[in-house]
VEXSEDO-690245 format. One line per 10 residues: number of its first residue (from 1); their letters; for each residue x, y, z of C-alpha. Coordinates in steps of 0.1 Angstrom, whole numbers, plus 5000, padded with zeros to 4 digits. Layout:
% residues N
NUM = a = X Y Z; ...
This chain:
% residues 526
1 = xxxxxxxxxx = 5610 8225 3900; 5588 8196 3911; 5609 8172 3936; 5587 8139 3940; 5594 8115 3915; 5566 8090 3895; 5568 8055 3908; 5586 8025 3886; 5606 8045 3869; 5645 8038 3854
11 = xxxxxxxxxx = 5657 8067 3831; 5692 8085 3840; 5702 8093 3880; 5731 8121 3877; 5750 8127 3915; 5769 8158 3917; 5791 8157 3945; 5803 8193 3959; 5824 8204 3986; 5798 8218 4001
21 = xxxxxxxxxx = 5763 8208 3985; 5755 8174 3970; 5725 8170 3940; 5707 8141 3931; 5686 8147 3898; 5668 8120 3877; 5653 8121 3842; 5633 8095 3825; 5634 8100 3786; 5608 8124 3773
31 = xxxxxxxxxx = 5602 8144 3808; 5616 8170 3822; 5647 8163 3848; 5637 8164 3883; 5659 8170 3920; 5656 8143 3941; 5644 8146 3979; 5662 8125 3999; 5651 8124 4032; 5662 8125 4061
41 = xxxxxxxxxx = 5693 8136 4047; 5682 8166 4020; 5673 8200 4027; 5641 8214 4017; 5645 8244 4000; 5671 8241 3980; 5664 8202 3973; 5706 8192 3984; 5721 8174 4005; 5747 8187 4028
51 = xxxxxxxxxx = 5785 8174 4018; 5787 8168 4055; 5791 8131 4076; 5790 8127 4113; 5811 8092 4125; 5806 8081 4165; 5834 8055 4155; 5860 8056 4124; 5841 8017 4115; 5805 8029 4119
61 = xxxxxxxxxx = 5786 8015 4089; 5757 8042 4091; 5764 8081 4102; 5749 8107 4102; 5744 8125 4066; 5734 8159 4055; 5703 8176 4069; 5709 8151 4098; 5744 8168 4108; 5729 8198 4109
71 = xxxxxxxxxx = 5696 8192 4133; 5719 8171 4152; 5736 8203 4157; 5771 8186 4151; 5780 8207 4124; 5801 8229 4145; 5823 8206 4158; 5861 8206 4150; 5866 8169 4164; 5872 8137 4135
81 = xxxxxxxxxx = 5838 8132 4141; 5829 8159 4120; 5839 8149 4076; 5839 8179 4057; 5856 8192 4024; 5866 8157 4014; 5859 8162 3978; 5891 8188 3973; 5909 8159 3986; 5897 8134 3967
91 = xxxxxxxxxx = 5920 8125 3936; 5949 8147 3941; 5979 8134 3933; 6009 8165 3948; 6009 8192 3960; 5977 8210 3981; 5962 8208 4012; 5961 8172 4023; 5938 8154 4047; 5945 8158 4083
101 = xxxxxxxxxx = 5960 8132 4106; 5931 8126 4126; 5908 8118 4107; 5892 8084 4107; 5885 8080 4071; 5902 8092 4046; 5885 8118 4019; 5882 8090 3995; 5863 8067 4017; 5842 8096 4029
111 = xxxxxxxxxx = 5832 8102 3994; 5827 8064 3991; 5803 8063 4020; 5786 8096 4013; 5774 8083 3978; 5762 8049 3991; 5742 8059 4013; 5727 8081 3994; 5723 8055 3964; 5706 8035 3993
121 = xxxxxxxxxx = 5682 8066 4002; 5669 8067 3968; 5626 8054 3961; 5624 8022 3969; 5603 8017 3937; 5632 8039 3916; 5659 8014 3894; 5676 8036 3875; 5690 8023 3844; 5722 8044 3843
131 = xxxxxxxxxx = 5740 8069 3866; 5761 8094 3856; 5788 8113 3873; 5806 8147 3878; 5842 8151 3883; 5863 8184 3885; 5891 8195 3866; 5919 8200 3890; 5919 8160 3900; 5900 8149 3872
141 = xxxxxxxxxx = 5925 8117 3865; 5923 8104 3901; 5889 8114 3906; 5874 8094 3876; 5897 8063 3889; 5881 8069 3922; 5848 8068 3912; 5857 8034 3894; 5865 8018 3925; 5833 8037 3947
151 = xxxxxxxxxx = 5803 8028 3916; 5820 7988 3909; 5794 7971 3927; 5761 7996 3926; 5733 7978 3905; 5732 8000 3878; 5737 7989 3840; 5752 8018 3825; 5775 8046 3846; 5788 8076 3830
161 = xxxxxxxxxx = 5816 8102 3841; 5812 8143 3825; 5833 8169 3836; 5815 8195 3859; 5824 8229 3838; 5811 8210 3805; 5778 8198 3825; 5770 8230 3834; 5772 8247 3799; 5748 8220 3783
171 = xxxxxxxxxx = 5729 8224 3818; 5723 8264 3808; 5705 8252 3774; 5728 8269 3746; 5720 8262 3714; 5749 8242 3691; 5776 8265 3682; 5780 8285 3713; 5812 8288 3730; 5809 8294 3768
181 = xxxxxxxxxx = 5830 8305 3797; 5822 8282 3825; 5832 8305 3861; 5829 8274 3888; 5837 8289 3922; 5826 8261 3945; 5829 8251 3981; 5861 8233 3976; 5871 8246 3941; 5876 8271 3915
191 = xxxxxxxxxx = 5873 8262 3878; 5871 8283 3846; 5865 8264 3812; 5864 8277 3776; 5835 8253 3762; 5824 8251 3728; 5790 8229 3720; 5792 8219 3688; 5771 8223 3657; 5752 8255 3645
201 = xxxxxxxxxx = 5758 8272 3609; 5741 8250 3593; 5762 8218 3606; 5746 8189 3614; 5745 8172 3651; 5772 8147 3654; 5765 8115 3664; 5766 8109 3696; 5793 8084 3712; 5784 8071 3746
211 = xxxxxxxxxx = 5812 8075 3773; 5834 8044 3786; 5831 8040 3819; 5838 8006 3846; 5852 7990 3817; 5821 7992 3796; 5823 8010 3761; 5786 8027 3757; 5782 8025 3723; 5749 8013 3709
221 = xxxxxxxxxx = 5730 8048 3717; 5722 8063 3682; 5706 8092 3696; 5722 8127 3679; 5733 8147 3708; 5750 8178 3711; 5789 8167 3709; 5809 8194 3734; 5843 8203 3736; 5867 8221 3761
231 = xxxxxxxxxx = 5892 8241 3745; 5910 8256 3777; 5907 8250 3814; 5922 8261 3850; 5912 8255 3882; 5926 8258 3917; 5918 8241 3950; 5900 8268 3969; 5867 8273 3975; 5842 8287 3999
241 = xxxxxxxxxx = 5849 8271 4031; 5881 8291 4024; 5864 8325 4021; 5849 8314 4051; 5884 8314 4070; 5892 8345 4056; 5864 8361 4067; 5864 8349 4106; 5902 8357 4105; 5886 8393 4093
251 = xxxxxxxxxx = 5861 8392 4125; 5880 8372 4153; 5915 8374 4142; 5928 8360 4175; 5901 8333 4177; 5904 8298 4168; 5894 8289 4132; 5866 8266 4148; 5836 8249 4131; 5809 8272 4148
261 = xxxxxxxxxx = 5829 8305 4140; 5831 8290 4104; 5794 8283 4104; 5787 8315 4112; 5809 8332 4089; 5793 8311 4062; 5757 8322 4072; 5772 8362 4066; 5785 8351 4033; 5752 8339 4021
271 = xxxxxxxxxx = 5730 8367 4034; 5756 8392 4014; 5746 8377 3983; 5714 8391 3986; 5717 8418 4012; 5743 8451 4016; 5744 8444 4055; 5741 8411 4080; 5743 8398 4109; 5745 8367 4132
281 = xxxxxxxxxx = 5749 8353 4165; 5776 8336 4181; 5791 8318 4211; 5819 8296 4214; 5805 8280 4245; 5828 8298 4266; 5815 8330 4273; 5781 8349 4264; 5773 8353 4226; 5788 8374 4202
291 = xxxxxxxxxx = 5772 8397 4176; 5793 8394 4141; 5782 8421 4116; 5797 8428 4082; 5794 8447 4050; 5796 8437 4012; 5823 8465 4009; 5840 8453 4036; 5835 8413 4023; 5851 8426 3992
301 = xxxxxxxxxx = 5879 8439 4009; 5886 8408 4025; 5882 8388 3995; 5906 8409 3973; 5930 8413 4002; 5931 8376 4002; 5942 8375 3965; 5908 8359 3952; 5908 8384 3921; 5942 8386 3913
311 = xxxxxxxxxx = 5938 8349 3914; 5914 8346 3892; 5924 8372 3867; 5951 8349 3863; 5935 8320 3862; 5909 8336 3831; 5946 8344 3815; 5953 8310 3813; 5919 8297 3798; 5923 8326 3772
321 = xxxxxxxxxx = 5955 8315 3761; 5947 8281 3758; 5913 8296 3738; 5936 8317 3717; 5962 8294 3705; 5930 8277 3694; 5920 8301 3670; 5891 8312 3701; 5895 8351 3709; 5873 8361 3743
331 = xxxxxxxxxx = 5850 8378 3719; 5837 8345 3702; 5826 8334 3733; 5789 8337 3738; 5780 8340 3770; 5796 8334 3806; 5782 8309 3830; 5788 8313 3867; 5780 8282 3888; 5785 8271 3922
341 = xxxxxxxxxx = 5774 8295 3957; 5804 8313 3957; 5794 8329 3926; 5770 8350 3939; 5794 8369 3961; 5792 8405 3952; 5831 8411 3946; 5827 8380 3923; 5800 8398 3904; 5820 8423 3901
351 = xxxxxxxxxx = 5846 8413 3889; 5824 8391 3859; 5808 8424 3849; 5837 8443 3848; 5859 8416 3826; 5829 8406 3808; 5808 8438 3800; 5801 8427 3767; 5789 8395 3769; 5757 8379 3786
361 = xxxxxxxxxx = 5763 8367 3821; 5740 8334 3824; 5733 8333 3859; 5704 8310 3868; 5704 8278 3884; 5740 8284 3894; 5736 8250 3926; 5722 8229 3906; 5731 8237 3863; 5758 8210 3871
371 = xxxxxxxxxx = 5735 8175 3874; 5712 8191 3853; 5740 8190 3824; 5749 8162 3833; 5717 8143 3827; 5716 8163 3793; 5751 8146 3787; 5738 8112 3787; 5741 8088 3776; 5750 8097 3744
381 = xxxxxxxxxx = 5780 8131 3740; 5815 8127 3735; 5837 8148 3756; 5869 8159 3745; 5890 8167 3772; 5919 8185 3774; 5955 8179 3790; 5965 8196 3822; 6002 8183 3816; 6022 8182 3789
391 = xxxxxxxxxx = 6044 8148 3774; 6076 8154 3758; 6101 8128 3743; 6140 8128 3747; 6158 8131 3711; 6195 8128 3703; 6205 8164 3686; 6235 8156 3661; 6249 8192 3657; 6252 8192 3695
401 = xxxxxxxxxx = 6257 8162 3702; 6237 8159 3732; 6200 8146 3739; 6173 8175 3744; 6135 8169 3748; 6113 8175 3722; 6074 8182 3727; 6052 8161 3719; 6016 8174 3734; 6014 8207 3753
411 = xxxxxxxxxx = 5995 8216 3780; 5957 8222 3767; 5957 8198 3741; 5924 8184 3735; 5920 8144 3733; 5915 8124 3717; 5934 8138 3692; 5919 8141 3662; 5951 8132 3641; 5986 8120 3654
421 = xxxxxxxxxx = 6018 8137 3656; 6046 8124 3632; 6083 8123 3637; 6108 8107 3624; 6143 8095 3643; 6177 8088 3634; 6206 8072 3647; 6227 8082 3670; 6260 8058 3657; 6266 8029 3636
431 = xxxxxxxxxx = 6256 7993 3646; 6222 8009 3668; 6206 7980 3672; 6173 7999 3693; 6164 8035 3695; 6156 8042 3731; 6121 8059 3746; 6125 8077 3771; 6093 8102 3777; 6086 8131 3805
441 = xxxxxxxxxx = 6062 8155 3819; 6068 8193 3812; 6073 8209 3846; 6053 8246 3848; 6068 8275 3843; 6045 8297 3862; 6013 8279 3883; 5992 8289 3909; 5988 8275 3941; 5973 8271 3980
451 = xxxxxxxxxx = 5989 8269 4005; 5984 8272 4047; 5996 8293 4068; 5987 8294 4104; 5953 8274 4094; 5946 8302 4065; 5943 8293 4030; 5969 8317 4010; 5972 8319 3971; 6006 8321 3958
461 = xxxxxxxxxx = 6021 8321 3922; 6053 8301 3916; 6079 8323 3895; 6088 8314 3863; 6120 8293 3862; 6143 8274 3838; 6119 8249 3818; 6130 8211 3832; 6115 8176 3824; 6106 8147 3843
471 = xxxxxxxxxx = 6113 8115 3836; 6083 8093 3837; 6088 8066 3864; 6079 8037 3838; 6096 8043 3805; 6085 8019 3776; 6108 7996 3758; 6131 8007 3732; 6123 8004 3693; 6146 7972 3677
481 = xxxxxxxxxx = 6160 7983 3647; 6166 7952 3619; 6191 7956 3605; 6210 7976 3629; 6212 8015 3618; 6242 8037 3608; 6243 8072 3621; 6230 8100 3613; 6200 8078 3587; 6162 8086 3592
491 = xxxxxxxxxx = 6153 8054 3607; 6116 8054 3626; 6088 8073 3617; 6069 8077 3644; 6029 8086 3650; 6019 8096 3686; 5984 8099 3697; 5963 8106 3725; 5933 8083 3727; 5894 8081 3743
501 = xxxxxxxxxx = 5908 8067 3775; 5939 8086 3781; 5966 8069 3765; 5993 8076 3750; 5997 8052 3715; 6022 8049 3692; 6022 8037 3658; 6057 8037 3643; 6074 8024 3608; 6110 8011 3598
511 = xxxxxxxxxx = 6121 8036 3569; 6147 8012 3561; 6124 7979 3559; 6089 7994 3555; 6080 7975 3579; 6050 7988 3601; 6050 7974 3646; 6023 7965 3657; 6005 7997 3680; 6025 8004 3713
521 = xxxxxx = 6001 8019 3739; 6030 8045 3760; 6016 8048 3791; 5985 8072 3807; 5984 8107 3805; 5972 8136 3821
């Protein structure tokens, strides 16, 4: 793919931020996308930029970036210098590994700074007219607020936000109609994504409806773009730099979980991918240097002994049941799309071809499929997301005579919903002058998760417990009644919906009155 750019030219920048690798692509309507060079801070072969910064002081304006970490020869170190892995970090809200003390910056100013200055490395004679966006599932909510706050003031007229599993399934160029499982094993994350691009059978393209973003509704595009839709998604916060622990705890278990010994460990990884056998050479400065030599077998023993496989067998369980109680069975999916590095691991080959024998494996591009779907996205698809927790609503039951919590959206649904949810609700006793709202958040009954144990990254699966509910910290304002109701009538008929931005809306009528309230938006959810 040709990397230099034509002069004067807007069209669409997409940024794809990684744990590991950042891409910069551009596309000027009617030509083919191209990667962006960068220099000094991009590699060469492949055109990225190392997700790595190098701070002499925590209120340095200018570090060192990328390519430059690496000549510098600084991206061994273990110090606070050294910002790494700040994209896992970015966004999450509980739970997970979370940024250590000592660093000067937290991940979400990294991130800040990382994309600035790369914004600031772009052609001097390039103004792009929009800039889109990937997020990942896991953090998505606080990572789209995030990138709010970090794109505010970049002189750009239009910015966009995808979702990185949907991005790469338009990146892979399936026609309308498919439905693909997107297998992202990044440097920092893993997601899996049931997508399904719309169309095909004879339907015609939907119109396309541009994204809202910064406060700005995009909605002038008329272009007919392909409209996709994610019916089921999982993810977990692990990623590379973790199979890199695992496999210098595997070489050097009584050594220091260091930067160089990760570096190294790294370098094995990648030459596994295409060889059965490799080697390096390495010193921790202490004593003379160090041959490390491993095996794919023995890389997949490590990986499986780690729990990757069981993990993501039961992360692909998750995804299909979300795809089945969508009416979407494993074998309507059309192919299976494995992006990110860590994809190319042998015992993650594997593991594809052995649940997947039946169905095409579309493994190109797998670095950069991501910005390239991204710049397909825009400006013009609507994405349809899905929820990663559920909302319920507490009800008075009269036959017990006690308040339960009814469901309102499950896990997985997709929003915007495409029609709301009706319920009605009576009256506890006579003279109610309001009917109270009082809504929660599902707690899971089973859910994966990371967690460290002397500095290793270990996958564990909560049991399944009693189902509980919590409370959302805001509540909304109860519903008056006028006149006050008697117990035991239908009283409120109520209409919940999900909507573009995340909302939670209700539309509700007085049964008694006829009488329709003005639309209540609830509250955000996720």
């Amino acid at each position: 793919m040709e990397q230099t750019t034509p002069p004067g030219r807007g069209g669409t920048l997409a940024i794809d931020l990684g744990s590991s690798t950042t891409v910069v692509a551009h596309q000027v309507a009617g030509q083919a996308p191209r990667l962006l060079s960068l220099p000094p801070y991009s590699l060469s072969e492949p055109v990225v930029v190392p997700s790595l910064l190098w701070l002499s002081h925590p209120d340095q304006g200018r570090p060192l970036i990328g390519r430059q970490v690496l000549e510098a020869g600084l991206a061994h170190g273990d110090g606070p210098e050294l910002q790494r892995d700040f994209k896992r970090r970015i966004g999450a809200v509980q739970g997970g590994e979370t940024a250590p003390a000592l660093w000067p910056l937290s991940p979400e100013r990294a991130g800040a700074l990382l994309l600035h200055q790369l914004w600031g490395a772009l052609p001097a004679d390039l103004a792009p007219e929009r800039l889109v966006l990937t997020a990942p599932i896991e953090a998505y909510p606080g990572y789209r607020q995030w990138l709010l706050e970090v794109c505010r003031d970049l002189p750009v007229q239009e910015l966009a936000l995808v979702d990185e599993p949907t991005a790469a399934a338009i990146g892979a160029g399936l026609p309308p109609g498919s439905t693909v499982l997107v297998v992202d094993l990044g440097g920092g994350t893993i997601d899996l994504s049931l997508v399904q691009l719309q169309g095909g059978e004879g339907r015609p393209a939907p119109i396309a409806q541009l994204l809202r973003f910064a406060g700005r509704d995009l909605i002038d595009s008329r272009q007919q773009l392909r409209c996709a839709r994610v019916i089921g998604k999982a993810g977990l916060a692990l990623g590379g730099r973790d199979i890199d622990r695992w496999i210098a705890h595997h070489l050097c278990p009584q050594q220091p979980l260091g930067g160089g010994l990760l570096d190294a460990c790294e370098r094995l990884k990648c030459a596994l991918s295409d060889q059965d056998e490799a080697l390096v050479v390495w010193s921790d400065g202490s004593g003379p240097a160090r041959e490390l030599q491993l095996s794919r077998s023995e890389l997949d023993a490590v990986v499986a002994g780690a729990g990757l496989i069981d993990q993501l067998d039961g992360l692909l369980e998750e995804v299909l049941a979300a795809g089945r109680s969508a009416g979407v069975s494993l074998e309507a999916v059309t192919a299976i799309l494995p992006v990110g590095g860590s994809s190319r691991l042998s015992g993650v080959r594997r593991w594809l071809q052995d649940r997947f024998h039946t169905i095409p494996i579309r493994d190109q591009r797998p670095v950069e499929a991501v910005a390239l779907g991204a710049l397909a996205l825009t400006p013009g698809v609507r994405i349809q997301d899905v929820l990663s927790r559920g909302v319920a609503l507490r009800c008075w039951d009269q036959r017990s005579g006690r308040h339960h919590w009814h469901p309102l959206f499950l896990a997985g649904q997709s929003w915007p919903t495409p029609a709301p949810l009706e319920l009605v609700l009576a009256c506890s006793h006579d003279g109610q002058t309001a009917l109270e709202m009082v809504l929660g958040e599902p707690g899971d009954e089973q859910r994966g998760e990371v967690v460290f144990e002397a500095g290793l990254p270990v996958l564990r699966r909560a049991a399944a417990g009693q189902a509980w509910v919590k409370p959302w910290p805001q509540q909304p304002p109860p519903l008056p009644l006028d006149p006050p109701g008697r117990q035991g009538e239908d009283r409120l008929r109520l209409r919940f919906s999900i909507s573009s931005g995340a909302e939670l809306e209700l539309h509700y009528t007085d049964l008694l009155s006829g009488s329709a309230a003005p639309p209540r938006r609830l509250g955000p959810v996720r």
